[in-house]
N, CA, C and O atoms as a GROMACS GRO file, in nm:
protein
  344
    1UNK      N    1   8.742   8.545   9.632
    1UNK     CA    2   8.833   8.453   9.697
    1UNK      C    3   8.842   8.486   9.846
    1UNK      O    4   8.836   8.597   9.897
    2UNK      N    5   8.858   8.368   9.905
    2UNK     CA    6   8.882   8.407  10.085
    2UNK      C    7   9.026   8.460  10.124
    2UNK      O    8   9.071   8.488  10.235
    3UNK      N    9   9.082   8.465  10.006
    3UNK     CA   10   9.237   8.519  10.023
    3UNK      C   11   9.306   8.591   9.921
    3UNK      O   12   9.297   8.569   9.801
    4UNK      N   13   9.373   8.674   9.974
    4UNK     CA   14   9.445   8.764   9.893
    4UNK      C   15   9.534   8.869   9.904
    4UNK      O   16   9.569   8.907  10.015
    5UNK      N   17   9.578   8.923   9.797
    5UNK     CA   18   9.678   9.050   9.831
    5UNK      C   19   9.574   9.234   9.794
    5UNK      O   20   9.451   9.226   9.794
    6UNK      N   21   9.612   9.315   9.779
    6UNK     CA   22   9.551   9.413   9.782
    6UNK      C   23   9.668   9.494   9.753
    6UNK      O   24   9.758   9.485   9.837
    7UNK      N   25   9.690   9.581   9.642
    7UNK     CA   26   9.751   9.744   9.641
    7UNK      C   27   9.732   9.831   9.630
    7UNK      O   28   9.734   9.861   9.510
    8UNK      N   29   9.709   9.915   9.696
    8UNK     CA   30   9.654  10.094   9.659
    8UNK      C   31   9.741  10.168   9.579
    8UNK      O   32   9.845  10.127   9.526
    9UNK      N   33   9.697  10.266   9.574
    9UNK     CA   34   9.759  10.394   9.477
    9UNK      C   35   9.844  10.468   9.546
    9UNK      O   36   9.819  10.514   9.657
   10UNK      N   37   9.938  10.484   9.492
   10UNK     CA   38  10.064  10.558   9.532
   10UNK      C   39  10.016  10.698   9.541
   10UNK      O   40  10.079  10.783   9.477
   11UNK      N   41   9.894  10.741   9.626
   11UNK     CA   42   9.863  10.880   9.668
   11UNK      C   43   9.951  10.880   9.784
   11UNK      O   44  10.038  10.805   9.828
   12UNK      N   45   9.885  11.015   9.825
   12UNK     CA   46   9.985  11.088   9.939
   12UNK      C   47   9.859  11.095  10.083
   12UNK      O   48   9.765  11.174  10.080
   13UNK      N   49   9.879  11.016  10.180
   13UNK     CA   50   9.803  11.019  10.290
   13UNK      C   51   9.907  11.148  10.417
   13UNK      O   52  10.015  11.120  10.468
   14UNK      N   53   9.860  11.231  10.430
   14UNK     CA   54   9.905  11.292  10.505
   14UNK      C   55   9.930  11.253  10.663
   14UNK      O   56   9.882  11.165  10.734
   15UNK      N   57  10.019  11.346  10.685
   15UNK     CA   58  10.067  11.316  10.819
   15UNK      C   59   9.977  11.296  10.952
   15UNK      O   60   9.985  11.395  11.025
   16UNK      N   61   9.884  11.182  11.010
   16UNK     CA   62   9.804  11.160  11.098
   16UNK      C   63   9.659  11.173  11.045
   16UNK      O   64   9.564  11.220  11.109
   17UNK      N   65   9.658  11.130  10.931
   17UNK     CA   66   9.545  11.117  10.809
   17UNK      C   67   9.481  10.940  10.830
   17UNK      O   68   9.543  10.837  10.803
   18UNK      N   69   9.386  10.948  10.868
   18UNK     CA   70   9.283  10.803  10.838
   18UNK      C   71   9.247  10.849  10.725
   18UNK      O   72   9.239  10.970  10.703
   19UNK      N   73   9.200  10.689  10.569
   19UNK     CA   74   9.094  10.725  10.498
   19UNK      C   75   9.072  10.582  10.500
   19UNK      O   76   9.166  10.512  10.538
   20UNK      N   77   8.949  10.520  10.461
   20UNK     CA   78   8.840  10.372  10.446
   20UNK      C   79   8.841  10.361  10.352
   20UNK      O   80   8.835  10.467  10.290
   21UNK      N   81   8.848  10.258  10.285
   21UNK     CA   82   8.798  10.239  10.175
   21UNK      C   83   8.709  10.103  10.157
   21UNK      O   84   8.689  10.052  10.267
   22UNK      N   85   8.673  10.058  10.091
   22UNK     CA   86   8.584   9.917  10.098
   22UNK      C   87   8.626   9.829  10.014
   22UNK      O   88   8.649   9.893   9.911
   23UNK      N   89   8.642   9.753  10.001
   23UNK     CA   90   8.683   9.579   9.920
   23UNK      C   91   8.536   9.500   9.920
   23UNK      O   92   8.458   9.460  10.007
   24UNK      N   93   8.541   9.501   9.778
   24UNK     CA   94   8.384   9.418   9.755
   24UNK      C   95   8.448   9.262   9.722
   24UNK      O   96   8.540   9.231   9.646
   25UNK      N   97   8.379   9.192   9.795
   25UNK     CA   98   8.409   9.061   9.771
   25UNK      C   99   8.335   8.993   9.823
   25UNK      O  100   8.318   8.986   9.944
   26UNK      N  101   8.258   8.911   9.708
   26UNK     CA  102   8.128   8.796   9.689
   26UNK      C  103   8.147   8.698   9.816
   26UNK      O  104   8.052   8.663   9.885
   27UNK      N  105   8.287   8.655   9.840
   27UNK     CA  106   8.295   8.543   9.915
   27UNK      C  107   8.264   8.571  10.090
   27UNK      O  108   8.244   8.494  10.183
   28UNK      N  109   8.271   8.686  10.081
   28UNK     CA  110   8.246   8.780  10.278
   28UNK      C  111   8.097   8.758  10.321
   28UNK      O  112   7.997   8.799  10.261
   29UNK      N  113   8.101   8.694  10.423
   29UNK     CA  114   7.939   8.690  10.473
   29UNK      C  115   7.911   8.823  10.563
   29UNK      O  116   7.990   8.913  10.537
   30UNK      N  117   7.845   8.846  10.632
   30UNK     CA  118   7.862   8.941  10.783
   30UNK      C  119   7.888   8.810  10.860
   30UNK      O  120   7.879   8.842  10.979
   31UNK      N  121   7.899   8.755  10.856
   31UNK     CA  122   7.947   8.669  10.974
   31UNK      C  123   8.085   8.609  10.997
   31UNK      O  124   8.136   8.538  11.084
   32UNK      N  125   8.130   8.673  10.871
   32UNK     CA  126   8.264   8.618  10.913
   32UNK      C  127   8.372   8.743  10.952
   32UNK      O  128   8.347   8.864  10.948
   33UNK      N  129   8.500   8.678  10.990
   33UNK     CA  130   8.613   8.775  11.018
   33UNK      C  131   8.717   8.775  10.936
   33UNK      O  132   8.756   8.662  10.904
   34UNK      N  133   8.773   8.864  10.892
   34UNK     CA  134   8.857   8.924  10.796
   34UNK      C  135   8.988   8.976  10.847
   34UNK      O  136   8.988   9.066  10.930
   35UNK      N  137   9.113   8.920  10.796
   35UNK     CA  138   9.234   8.933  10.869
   35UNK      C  139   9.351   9.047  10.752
   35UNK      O  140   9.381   9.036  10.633
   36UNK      N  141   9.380   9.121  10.828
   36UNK     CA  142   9.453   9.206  10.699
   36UNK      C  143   9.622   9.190  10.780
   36UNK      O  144   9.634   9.177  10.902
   37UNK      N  145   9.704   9.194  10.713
   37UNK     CA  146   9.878   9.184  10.775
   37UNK      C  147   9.935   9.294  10.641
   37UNK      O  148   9.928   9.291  10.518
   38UNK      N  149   9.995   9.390  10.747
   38UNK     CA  150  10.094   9.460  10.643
   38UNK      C  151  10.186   9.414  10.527
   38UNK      O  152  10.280   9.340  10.558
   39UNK      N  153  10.170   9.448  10.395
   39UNK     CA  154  10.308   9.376  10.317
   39UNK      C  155  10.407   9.428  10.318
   39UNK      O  156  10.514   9.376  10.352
   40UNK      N  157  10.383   9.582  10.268
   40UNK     CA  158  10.512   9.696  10.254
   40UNK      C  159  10.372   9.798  10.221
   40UNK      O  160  10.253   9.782  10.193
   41UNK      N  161  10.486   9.931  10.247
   41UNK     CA  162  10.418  10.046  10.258
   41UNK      C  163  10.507  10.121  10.381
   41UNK      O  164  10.589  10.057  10.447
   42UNK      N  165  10.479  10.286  10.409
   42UNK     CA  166  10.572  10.344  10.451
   42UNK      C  167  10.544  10.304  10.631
   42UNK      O  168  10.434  10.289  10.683
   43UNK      N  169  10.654  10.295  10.688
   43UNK     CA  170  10.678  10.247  10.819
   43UNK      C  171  10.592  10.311  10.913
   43UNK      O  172  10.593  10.276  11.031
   44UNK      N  173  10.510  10.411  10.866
   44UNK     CA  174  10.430  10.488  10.998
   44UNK      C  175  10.250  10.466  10.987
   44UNK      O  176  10.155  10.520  11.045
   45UNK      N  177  10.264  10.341  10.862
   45UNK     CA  178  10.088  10.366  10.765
   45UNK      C  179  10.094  10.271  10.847
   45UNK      O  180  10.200  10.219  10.882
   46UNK      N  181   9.954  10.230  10.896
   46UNK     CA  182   9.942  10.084  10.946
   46UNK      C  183   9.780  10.078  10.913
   46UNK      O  184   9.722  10.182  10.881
   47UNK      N  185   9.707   9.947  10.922
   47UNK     CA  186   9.590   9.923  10.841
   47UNK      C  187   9.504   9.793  10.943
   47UNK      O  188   9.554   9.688  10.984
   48UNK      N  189   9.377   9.838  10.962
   48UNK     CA  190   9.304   9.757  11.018
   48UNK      C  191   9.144   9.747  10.927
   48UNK      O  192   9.109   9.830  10.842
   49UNK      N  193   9.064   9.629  10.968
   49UNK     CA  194   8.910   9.650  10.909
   49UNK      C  195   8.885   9.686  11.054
   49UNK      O  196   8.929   9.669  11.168
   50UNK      N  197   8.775   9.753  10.973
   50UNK     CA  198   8.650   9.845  11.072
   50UNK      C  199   8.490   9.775  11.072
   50UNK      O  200   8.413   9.757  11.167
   51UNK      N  201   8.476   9.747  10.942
   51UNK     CA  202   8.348   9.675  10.877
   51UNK      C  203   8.336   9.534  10.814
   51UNK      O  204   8.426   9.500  10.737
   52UNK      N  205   8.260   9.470  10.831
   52UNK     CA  206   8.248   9.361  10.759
   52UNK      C  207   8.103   9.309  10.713
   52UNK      O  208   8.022   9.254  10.788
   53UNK      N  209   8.088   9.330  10.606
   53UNK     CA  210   7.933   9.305  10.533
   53UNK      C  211   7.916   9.208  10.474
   53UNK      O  212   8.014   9.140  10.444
   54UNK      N  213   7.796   9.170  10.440
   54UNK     CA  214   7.790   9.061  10.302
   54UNK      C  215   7.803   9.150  10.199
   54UNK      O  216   7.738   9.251  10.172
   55UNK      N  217   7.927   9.080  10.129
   55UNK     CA  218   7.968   9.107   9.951
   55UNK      C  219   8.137   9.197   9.972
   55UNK      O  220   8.223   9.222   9.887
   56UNK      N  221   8.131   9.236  10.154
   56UNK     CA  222   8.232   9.343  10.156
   56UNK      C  223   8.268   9.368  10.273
   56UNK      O  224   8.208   9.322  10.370
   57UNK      N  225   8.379   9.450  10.285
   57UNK     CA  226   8.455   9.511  10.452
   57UNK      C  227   8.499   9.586  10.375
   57UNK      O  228   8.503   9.594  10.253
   58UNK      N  229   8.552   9.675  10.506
   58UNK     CA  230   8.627   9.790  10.482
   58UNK      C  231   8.784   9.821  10.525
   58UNK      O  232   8.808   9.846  10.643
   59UNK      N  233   8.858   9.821  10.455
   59UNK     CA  234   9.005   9.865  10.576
   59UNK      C  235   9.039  10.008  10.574
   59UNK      O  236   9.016  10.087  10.482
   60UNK      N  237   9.086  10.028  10.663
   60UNK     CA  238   9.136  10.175  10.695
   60UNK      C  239   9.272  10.198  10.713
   60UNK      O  240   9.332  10.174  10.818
   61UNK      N  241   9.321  10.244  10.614
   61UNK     CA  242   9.485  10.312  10.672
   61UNK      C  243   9.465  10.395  10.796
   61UNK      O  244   9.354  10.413  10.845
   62UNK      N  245   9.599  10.456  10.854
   62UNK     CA  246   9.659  10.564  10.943
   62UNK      C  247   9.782  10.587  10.944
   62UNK      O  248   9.860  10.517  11.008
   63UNK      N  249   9.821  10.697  10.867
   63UNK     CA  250   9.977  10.728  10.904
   63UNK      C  251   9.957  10.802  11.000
   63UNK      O  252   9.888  10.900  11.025
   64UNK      N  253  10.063  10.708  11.076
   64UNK     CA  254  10.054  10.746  11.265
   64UNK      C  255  10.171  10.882  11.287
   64UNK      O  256  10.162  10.956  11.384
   65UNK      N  257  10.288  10.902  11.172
   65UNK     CA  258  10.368  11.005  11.142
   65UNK      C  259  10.297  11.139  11.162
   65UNK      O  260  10.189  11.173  11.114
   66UNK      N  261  10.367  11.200  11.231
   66UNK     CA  262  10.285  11.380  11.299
   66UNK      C  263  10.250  11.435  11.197
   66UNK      O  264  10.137  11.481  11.184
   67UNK      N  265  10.388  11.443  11.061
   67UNK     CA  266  10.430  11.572  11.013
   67UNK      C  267  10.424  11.496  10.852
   67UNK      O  268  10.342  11.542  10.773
   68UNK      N  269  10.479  11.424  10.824
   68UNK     CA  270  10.539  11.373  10.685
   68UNK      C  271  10.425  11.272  10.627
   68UNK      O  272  10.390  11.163  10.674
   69UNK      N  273  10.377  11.340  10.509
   69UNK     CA  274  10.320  11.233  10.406
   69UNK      C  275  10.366  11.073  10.370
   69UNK      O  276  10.484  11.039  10.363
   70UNK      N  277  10.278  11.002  10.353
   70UNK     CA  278  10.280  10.911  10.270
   70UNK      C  279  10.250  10.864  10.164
   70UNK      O  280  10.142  10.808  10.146
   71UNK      N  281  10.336  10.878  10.078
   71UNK     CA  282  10.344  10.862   9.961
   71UNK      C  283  10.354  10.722   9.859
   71UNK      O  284  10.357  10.709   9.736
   72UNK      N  285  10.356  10.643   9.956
   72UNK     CA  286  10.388  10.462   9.895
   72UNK      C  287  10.308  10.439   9.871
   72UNK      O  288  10.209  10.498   9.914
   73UNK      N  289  10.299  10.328   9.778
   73UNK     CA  290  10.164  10.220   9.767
   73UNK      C  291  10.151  10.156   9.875
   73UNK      O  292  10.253  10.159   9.943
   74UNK      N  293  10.042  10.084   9.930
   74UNK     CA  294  10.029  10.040  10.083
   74UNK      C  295   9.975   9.897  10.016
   74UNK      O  296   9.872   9.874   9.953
   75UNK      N  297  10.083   9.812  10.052
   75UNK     CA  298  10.027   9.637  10.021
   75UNK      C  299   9.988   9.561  10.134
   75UNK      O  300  10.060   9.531  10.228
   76UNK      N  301   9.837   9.525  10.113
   76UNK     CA  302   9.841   9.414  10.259
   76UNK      C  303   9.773   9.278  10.175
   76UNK      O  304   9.733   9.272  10.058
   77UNK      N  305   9.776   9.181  10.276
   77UNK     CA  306   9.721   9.106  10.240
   77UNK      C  307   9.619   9.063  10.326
   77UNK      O  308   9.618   9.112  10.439
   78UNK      N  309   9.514   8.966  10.290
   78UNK     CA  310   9.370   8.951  10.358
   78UNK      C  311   9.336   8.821  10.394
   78UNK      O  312   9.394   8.742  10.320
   79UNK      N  313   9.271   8.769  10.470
   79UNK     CA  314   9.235   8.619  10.503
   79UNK      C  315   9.060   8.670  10.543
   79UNK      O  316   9.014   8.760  10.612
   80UNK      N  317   9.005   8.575  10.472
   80UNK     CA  318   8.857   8.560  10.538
   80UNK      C  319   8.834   8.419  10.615
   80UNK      O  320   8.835   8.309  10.560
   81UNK      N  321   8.810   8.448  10.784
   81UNK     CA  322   8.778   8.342  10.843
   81UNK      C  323   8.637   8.312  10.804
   81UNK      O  324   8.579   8.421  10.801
   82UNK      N  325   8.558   8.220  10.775
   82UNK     CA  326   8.437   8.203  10.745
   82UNK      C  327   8.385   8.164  10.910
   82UNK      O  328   8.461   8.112  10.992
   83UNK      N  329   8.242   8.200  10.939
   83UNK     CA  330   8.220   8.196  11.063
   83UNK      C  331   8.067   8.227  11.065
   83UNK      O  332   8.021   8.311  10.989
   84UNK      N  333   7.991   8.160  11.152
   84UNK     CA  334   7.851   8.127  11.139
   84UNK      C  335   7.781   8.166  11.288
   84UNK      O  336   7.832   8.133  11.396
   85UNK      N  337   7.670   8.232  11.277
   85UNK     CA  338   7.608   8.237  11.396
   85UNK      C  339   7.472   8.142  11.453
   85UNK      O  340   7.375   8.092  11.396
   86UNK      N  341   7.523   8.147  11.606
   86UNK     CA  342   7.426   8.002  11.626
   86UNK      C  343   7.290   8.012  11.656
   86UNK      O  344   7.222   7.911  11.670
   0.00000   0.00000   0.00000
């Protein structure tokens, strides 16, 4: 689907911890762009894509917090712009 929600696992991302993970999804070209918006999750995690493939992208958390874990599930949701090169 070109749209959707996404929830991770209520692990513990440490304090000023990046990790990637990848979202496989048939409908992603490389040519298109992929939009992620926070749902809920702890106030210091924030989440961008890095990658975008055919079948897949990648988003990346960061708890931007110095000291204190995160421990929430991290919900975002996703938009695929479809987009063509000339």
């Amino acid at each position: 689907t070109v749209t959707g929600q996404i929830t991770t696992q209520a692990t513990s991302l440490a304090g000023l911890a990046i990790v990637t993970f990848t979202v496989t999804n048939s409908a992603v070209a490389a040519t298109d762009t992929v939009i992620v918006s926070k749902v809920s999750g702890d106030v210091d995690t924030f989440c961008w894509i890095d990658v975008v493939a055919a079948g897949s992208f990648n988003v990346t958390l960061r708890n931007s917090h110095a000291v204190n874990a995160d421990t929430t599930a991290f919900v975002f949701n996703f938009a695929v712009v479809k987009g063509v090169t000339a």
